[in-house]
C-alpha beads as a LAMMPS data file, in Angstrom:
LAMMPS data file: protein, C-alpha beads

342 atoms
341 bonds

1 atom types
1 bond types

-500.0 500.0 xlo xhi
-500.0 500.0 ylo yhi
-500.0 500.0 zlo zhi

Masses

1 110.0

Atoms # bond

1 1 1 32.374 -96.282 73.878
2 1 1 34.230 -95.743 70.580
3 1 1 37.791 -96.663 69.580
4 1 1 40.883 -95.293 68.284
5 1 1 44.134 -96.549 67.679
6 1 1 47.020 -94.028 66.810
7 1 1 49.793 -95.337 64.070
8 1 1 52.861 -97.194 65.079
9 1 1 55.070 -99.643 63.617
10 1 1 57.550 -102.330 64.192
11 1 1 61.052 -100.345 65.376
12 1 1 64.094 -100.844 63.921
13 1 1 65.712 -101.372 67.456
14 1 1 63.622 -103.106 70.089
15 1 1 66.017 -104.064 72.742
16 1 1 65.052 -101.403 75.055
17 1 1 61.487 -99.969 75.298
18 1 1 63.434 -96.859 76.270
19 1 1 63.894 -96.458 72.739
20 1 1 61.762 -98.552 70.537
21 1 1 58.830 -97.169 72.296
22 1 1 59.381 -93.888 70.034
23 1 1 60.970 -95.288 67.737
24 1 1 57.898 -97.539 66.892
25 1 1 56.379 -93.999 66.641
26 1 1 58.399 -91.805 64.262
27 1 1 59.142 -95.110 61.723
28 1 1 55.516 -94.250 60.295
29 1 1 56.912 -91.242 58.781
30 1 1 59.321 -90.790 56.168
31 1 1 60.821 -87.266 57.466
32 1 1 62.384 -88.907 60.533
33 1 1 64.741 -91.154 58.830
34 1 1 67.614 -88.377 58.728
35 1 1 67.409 -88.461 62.462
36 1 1 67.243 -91.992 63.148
37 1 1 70.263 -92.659 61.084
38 1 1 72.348 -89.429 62.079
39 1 1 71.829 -91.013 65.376
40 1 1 71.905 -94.717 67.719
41 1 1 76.314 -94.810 66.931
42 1 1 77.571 -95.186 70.336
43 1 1 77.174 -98.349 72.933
44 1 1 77.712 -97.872 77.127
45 1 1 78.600 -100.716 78.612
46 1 1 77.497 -100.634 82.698
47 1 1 79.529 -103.107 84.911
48 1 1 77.535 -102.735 87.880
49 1 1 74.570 -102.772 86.029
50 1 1 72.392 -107.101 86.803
51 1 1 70.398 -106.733 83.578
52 1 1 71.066 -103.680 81.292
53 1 1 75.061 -104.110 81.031
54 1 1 74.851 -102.687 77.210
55 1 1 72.912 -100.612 75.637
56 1 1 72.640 -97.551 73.338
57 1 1 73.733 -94.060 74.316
58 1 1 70.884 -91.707 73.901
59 1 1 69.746 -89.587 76.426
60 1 1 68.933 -86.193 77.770
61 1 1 70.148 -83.716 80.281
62 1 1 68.954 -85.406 83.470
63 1 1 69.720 -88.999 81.973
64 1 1 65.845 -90.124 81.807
65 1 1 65.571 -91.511 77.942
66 1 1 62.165 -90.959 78.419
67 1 1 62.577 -86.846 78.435
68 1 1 64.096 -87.364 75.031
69 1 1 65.291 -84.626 73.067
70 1 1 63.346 -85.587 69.664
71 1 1 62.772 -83.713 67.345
72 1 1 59.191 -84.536 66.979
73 1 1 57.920 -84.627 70.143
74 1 1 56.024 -82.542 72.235
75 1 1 56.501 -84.068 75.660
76 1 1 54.859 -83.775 79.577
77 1 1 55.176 -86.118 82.283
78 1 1 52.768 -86.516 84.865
79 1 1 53.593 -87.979 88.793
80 1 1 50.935 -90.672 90.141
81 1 1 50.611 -88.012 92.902
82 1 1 49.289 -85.209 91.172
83 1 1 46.903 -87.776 89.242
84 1 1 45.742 -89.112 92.540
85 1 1 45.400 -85.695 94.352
86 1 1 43.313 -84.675 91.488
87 1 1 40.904 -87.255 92.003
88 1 1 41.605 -88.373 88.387
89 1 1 40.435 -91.647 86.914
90 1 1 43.769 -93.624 85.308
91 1 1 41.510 -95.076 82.513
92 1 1 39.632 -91.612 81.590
93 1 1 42.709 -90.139 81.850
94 1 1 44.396 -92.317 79.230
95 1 1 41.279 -92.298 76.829
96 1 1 41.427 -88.535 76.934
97 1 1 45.066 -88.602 75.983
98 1 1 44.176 -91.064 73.362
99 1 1 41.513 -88.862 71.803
100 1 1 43.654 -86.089 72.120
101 1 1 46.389 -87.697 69.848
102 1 1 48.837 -88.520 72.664
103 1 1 50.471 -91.903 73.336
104 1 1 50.850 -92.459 76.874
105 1 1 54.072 -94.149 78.717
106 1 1 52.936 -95.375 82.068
107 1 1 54.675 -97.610 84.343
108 1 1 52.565 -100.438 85.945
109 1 1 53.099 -103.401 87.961
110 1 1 53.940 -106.472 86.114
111 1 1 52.076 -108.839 88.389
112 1 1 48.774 -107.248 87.149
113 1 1 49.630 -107.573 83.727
114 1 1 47.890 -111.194 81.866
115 1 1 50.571 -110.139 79.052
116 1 1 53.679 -109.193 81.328
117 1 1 55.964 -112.498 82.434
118 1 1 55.564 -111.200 86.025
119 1 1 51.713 -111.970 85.756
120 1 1 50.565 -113.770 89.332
121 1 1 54.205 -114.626 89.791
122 1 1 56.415 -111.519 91.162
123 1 1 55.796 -108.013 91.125
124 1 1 58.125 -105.413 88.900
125 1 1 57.648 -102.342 87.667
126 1 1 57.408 -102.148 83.935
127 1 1 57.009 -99.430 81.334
128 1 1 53.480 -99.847 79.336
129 1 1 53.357 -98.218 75.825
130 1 1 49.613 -97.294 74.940
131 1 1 48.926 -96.291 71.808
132 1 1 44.715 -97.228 71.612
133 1 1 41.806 -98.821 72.818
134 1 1 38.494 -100.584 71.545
135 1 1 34.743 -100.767 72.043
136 1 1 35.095 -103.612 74.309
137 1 1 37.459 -101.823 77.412
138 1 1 40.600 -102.933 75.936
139 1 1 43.796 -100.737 75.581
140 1 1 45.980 -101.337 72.673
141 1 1 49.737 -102.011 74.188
142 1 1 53.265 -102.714 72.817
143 1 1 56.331 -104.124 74.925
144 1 1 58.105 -107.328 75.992
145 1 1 54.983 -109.770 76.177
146 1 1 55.169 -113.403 77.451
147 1 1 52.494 -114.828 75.078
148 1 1 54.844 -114.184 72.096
149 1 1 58.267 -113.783 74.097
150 1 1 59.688 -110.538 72.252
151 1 1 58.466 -107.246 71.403
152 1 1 55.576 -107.231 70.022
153 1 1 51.577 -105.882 70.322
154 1 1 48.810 -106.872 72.576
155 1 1 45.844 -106.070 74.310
156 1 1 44.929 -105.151 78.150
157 1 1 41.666 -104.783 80.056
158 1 1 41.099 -101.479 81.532
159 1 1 39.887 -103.557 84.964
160 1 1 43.708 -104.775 84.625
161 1 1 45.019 -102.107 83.804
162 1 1 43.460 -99.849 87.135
163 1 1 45.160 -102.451 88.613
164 1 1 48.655 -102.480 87.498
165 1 1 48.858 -98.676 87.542
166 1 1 47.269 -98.234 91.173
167 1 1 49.141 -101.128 92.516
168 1 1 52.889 -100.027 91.364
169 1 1 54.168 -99.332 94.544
170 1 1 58.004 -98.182 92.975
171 1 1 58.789 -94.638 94.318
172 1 1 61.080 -94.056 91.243
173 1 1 58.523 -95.231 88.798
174 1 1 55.558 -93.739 89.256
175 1 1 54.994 -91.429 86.260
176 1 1 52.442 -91.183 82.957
177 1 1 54.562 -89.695 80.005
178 1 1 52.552 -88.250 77.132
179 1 1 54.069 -87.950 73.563
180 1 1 52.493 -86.196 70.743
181 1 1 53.825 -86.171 67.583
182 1 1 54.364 -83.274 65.420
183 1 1 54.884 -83.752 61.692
184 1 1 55.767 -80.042 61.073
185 1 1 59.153 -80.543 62.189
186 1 1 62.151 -81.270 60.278
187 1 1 65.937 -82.785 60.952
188 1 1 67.717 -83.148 57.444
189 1 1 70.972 -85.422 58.370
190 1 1 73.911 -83.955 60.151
191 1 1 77.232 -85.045 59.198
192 1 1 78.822 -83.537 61.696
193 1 1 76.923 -85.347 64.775
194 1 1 77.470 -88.848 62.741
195 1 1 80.938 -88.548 62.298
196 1 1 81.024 -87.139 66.097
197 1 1 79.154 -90.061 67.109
198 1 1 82.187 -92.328 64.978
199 1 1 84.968 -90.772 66.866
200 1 1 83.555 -91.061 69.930
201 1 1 82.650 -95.179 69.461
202 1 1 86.126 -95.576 67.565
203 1 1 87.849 -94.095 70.437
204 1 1 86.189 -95.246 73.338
205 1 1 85.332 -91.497 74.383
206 1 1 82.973 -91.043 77.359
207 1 1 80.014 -89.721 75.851
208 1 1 78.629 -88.234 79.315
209 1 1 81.121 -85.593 79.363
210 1 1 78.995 -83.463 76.825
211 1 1 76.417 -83.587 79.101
212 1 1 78.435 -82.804 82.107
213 1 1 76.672 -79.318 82.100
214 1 1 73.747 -81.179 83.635
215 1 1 74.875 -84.694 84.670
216 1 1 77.376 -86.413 87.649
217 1 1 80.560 -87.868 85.330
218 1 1 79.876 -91.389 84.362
219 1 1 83.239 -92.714 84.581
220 1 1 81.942 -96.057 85.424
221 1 1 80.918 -96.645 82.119
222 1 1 82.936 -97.620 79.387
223 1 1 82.588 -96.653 76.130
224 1 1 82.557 -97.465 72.140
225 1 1 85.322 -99.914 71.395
226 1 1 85.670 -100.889 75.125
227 1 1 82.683 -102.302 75.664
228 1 1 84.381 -105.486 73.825
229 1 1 87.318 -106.213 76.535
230 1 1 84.209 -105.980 79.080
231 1 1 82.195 -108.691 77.184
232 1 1 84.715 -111.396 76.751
233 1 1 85.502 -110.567 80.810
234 1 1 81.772 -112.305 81.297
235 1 1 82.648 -114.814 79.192
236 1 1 85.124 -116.315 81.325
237 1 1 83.937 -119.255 83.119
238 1 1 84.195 -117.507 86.139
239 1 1 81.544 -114.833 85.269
240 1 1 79.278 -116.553 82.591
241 1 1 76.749 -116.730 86.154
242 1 1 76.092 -112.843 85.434
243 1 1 73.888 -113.933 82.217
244 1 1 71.644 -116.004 84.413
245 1 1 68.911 -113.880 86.495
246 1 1 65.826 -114.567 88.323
247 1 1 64.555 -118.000 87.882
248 1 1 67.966 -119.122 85.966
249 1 1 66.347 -117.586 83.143
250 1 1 68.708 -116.325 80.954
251 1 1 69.764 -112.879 79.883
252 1 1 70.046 -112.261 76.480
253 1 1 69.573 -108.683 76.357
254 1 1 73.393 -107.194 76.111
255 1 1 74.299 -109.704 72.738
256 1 1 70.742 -108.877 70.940
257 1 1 71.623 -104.768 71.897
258 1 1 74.906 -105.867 70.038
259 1 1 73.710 -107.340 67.018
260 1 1 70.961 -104.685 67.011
261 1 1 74.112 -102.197 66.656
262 1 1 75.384 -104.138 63.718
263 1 1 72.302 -104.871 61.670
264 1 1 70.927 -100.895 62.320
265 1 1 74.220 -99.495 60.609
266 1 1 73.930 -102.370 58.026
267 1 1 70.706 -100.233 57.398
268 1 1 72.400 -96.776 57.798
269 1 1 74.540 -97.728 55.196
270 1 1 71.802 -98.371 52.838
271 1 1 70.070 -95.853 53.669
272 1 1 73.021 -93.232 53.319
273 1 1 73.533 -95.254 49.561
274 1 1 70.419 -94.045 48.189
275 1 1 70.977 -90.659 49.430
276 1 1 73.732 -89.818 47.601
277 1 1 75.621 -89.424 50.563
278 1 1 78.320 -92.239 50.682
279 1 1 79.373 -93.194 47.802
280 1 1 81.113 -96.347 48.266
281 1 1 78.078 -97.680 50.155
282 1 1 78.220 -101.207 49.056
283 1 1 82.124 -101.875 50.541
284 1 1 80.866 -100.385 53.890
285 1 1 77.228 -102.555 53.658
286 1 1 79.014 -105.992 52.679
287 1 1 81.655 -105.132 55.483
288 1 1 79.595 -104.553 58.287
289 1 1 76.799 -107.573 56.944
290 1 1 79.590 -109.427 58.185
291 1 1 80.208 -108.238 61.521
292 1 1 76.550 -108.356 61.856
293 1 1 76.369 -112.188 61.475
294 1 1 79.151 -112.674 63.439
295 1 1 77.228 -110.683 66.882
296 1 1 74.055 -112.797 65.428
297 1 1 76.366 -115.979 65.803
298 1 1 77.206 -114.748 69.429
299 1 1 73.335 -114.449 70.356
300 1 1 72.871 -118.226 68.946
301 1 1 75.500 -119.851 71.046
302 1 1 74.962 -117.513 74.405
303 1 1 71.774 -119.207 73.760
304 1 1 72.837 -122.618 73.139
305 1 1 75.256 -122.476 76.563
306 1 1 72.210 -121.703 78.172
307 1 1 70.813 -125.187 77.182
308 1 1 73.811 -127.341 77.013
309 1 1 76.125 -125.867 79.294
310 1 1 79.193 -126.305 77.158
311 1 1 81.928 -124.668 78.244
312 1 1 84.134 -124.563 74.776
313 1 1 81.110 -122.282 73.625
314 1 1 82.637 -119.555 75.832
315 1 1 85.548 -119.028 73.656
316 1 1 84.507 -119.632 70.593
317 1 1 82.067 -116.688 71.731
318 1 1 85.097 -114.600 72.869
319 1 1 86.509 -115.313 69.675
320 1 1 84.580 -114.074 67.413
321 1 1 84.138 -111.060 69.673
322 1 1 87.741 -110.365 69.233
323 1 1 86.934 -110.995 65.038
324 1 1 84.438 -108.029 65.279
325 1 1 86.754 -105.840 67.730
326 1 1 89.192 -105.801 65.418
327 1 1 87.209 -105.884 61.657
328 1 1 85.053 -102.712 63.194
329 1 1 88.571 -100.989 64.298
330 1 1 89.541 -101.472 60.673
331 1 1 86.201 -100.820 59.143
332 1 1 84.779 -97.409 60.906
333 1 1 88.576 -96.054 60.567
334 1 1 88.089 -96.006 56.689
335 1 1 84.364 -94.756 57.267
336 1 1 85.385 -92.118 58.912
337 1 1 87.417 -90.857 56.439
338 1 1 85.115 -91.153 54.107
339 1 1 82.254 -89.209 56.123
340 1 1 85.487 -86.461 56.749
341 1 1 84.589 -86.082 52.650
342 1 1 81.443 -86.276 52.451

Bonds

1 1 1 2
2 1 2 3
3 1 3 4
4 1 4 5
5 1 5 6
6 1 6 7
7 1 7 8
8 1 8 9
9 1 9 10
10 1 10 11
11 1 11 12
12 1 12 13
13 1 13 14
14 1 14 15
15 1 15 16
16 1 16 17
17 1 17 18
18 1 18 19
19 1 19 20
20 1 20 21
21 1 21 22
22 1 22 23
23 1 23 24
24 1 24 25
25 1 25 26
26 1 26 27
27 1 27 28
28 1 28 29
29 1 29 30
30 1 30 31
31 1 31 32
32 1 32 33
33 1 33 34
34 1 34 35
35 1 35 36
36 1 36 37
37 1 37 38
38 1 38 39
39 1 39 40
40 1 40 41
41 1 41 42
42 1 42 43
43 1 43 44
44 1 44 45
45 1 45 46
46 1 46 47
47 1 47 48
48 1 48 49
49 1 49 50
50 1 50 51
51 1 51 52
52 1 52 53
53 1 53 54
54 1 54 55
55 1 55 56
56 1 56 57
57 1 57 58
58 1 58 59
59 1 59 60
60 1 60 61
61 1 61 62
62 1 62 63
63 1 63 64
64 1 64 65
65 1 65 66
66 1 66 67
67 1 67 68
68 1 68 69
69 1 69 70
70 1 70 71
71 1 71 72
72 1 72 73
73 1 73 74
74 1 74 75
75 1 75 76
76 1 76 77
77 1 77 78
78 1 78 79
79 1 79 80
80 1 80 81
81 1 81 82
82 1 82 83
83 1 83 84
84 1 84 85
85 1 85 86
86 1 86 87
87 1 87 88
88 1 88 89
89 1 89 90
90 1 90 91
91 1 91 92
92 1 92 93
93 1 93 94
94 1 94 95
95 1 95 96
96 1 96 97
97 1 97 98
98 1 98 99
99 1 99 100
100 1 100 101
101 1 101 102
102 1 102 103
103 1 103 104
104 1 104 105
105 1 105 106
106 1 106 107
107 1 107 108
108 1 108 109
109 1 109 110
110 1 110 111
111 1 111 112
112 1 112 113
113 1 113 114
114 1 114 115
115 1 115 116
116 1 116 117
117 1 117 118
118 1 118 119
119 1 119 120
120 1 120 121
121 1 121 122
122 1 122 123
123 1 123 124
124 1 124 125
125 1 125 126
126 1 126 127
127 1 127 128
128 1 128 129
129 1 129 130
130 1 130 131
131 1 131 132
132 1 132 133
133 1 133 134
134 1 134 135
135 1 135 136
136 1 136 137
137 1 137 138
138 1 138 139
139 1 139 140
140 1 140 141
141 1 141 142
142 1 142 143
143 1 143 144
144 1 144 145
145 1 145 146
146 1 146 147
147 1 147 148
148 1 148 149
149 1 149 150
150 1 150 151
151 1 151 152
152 1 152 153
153 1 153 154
154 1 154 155
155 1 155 156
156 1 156 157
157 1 157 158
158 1 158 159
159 1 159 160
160 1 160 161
161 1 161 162
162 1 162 163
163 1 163 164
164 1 164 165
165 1 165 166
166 1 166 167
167 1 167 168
168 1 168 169
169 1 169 170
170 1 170 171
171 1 171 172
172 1 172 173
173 1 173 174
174 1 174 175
175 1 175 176
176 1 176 177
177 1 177 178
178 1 178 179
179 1 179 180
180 1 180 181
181 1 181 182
182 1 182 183
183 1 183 184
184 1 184 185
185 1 185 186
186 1 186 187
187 1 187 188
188 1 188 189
189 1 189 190
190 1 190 191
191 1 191 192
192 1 192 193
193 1 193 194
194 1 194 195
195 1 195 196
196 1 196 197
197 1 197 198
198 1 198 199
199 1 199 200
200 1 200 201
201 1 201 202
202 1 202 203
203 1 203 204
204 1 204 205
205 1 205 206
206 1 206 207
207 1 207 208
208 1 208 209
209 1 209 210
210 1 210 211
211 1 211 212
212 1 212 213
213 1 213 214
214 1 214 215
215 1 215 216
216 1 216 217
217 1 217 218
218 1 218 219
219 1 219 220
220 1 220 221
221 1 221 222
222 1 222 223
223 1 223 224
224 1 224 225
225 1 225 226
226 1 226 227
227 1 227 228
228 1 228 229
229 1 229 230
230 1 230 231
231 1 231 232
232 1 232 233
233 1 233 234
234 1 234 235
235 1 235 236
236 1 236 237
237 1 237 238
238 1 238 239
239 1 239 240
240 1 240 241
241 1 241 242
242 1 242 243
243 1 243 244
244 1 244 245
245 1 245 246
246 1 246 247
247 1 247 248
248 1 248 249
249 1 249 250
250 1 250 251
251 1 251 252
252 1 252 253
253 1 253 254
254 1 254 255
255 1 255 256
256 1 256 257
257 1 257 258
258 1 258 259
259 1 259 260
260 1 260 261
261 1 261 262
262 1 262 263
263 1 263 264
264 1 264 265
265 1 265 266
266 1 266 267
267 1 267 268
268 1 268 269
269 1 269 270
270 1 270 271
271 1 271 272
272 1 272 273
273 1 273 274
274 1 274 275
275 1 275 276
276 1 276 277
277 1 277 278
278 1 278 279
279 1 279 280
280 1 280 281
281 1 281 282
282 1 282 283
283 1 283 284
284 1 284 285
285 1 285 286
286 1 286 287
287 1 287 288
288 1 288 289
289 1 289 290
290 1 290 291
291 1 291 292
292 1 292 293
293 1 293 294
294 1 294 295
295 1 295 296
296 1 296 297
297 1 297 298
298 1 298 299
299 1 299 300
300 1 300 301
301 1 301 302
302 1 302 303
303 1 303 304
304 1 304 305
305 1 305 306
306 1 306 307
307 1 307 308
308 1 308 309
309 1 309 310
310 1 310 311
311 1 311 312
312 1 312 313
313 1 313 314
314 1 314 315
315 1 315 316
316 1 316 317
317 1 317 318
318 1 318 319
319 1 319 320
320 1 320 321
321 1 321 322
322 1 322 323
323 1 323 324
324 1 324 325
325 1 325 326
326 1 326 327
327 1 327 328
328 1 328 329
329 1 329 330
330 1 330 331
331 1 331 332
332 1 332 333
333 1 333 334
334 1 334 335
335 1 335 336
336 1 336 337
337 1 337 338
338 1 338 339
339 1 339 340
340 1 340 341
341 1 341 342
């Protein structure tokens, strides 16, 4: 058999495989770094979500982050019907893709996976990013992995593989996504849609609504600035159980997506610096580097309470979430009317 392995690199954001799967993509070319910082300005926060309370708002017109509207890619999804109707063989399938320049999306079962931290322990269906395979009957993966316990690269069997993918028995989850990349395209950066973006984060506007065309109101969610008052609310003593999940493992997830936020418009405002396109760059960049260390602080002692169980580390967490509530009020006001100038 021969090998191939199509490019990828480390994403800027990797909280959610939702979005550092393609992200991870487009980062090996130059030409998509318009997009990527016109773009990832506005936070959701779900109450009635058990693991994915915050995240970025990104989407598409039926909700599925997967069906993204990218510039760059030429998309199909595929059901695990119509491949097994067909008679189609999962890993001939996927080396086909492969050779054809496509990375493939498929969702497997965790249990399956040696690499997954469901492996012989629970089942869970999980999103598997292909982007390769060997000589030896391996496939090239990215995605949460236990062995190094964050996003990061590895290797699967295609005997473990088969498994995973015929044994996810999720009804909602049972789909091969196929993205090919297309250089010839171009998105130059669009002030309007940042300083949209601004407004609608600064204001705590509901996002959905301009999809409302196509999607159910969200009104559940909250929004830009809001997501703060519902973060200190699990904070209080009398919530800080909702960070604990299966196992009493802890959830870190909605304070990295956080200082993810921070540190990618630390790098927007770089980026925007050596464009030419804001000029006072550096008061913005050594402004926000601040807020950023503060939501890093906020990781490190959610992290600590998970060890010590120290109550006072609650509010001195709720603190400094009030510190970056009101600095990024204060901050993003004046950006914005800047970017009104630009």
């Amino acid at each position: 058999m021969n090998a191939k392995i199509l490019p990828i690199k480390e994403p800027v954001l990797n909280g959610y495989p939702d979005y550092a799967i393609f992200l991870s993509i487009i980062a090996n070319y130059e030409s998509t770094k318009d997009w990527m910082y016109t773009n990832f300005v506005q936070l959701f926060f779900d109450p009635g979500a058990k693991y994915n309370k915050l995240r970025f708002f990104y989407t598409d017109n039926r909700g599925k982050l997967f069906n993204v509207l990218n510039p760059w890619f030429e998309y199909q999804m595929i059901n695990k019907s119509t491949v097994d109707s067909c008679k189609i063989d999962c890993i001939d399938f996927v080396v086909d893709a492969i050779n054809s320049n496509q990375y493939v999306i498929a969702h497997v079962n965790e249990y399956y996976i040696p690499a997954a931290f469901g492996y012989n322990n629970y089942s869970n269906s999980h999103k598997m990013f292909i982007y390769g395979y060997d000589s030896n009957e391996h496939f090239y993966i990215q995605g949460y992995l236990r062995e190094s316990g964050q996003y990061s690269t590895s290797t699967i069997k295609f005997s473990d593989f088969k498994l995973a993918y015929e044994n996810n028995h999720c009804n909602s989850d049972r789909k091969m996504y196929f993205l090919t990349f297309d250089d010839k395209k171009e998105y130059p950066f669009n002030k309007d849609a940042f300083i949209e973006q601004l407004e609608y984060y600064l204001y705590a506007k509901d996002s959905s609504l301009k999809l409302q065309e196509h999607l159910n109101p969200m009104n559940h969610l909250k929004f830009g600035i809001d997501i703060y008052t519902e973060l200190k609310k699990l904070f209080d003593p009398d919530h800080i159980e909702e960070w604990f999940v299966e196992n009493n493992m802890l959830n870190v997830k909605p304070v990295h997506v956080l200082w993810e936020h921070k540190k990618f418009m630390l790098e927007r405002m770089k980026y925007l610096g050596a464009k030419g396109t804001l000029l006072n760059w550096v008061y913005y960049y050594n402004n926000f580097e601040d807020i950023e260390q503060h939501a890093f602080l906020i990781k490190n002692k959610l992290m600590k309470y998970g060890i010590t169980k120290q109550v006072a580390l609650l509010a001195e967490i709720t603190q400094l979430i009030t510190v970056i509530e009101k600095k990024e009020i204060e901050l993003i006001t004046e950006l914005l009317n800047e970017a009104y100038r630009m």
